[in-house]
N, C-alpha and C positions, 0 to 999 in steps of 0.2 A: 496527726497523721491523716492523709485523706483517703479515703477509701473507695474514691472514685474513680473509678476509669474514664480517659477520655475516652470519646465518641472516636471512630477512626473519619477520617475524611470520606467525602460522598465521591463514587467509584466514577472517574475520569474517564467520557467514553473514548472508545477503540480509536486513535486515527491512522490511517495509513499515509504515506507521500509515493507520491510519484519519484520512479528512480530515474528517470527522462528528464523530468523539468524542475521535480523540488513541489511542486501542488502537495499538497493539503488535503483531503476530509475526513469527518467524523464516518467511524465505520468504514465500508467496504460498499463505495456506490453501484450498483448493477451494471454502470454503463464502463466499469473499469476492467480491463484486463490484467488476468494473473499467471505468472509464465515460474517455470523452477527452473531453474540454470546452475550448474554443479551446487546440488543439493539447496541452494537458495531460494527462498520465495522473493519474488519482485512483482511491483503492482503498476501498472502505467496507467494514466489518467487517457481519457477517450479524445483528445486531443492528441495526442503520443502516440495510442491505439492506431488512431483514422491515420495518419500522417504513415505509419509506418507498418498497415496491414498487409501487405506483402508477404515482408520478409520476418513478421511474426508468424503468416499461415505458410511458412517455407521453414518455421521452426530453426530460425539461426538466433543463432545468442545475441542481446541486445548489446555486445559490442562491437558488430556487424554493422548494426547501421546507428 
């Protein structure tokens, strides 16, 4: 009998995507915006952002534009 326990795996950091284009990063980069839309959190990459600051600072739901 072995009375060892595994080690668990080392803790996968955080990544978010972009709900716009599908992007990628570790964590939550400063340059990205984050919007709630019926109760959902959604994160747009600063590409997505700039492209479509508008009608994110006119607070319409991201399937608007």
């Amino acid at each position: 009998m072995n009375d060892q326990t595994p080690e668990p795996p080392p803790p996968r950091p955080n990544t978010v995507t972009c709900t716009r284009c599908g992007r990628t990063a570790e964590g939550v980069p400063l340059t990205w915006t984050c919007s709630v839309e019926n109760g959902t959190r959604l994160y747009f990459c600063e590409t997505c952002a700039r492209t479509h600051l508008r009608a994110i600072e006119s607070r319409l739901d991201s399937s608007w534009w």
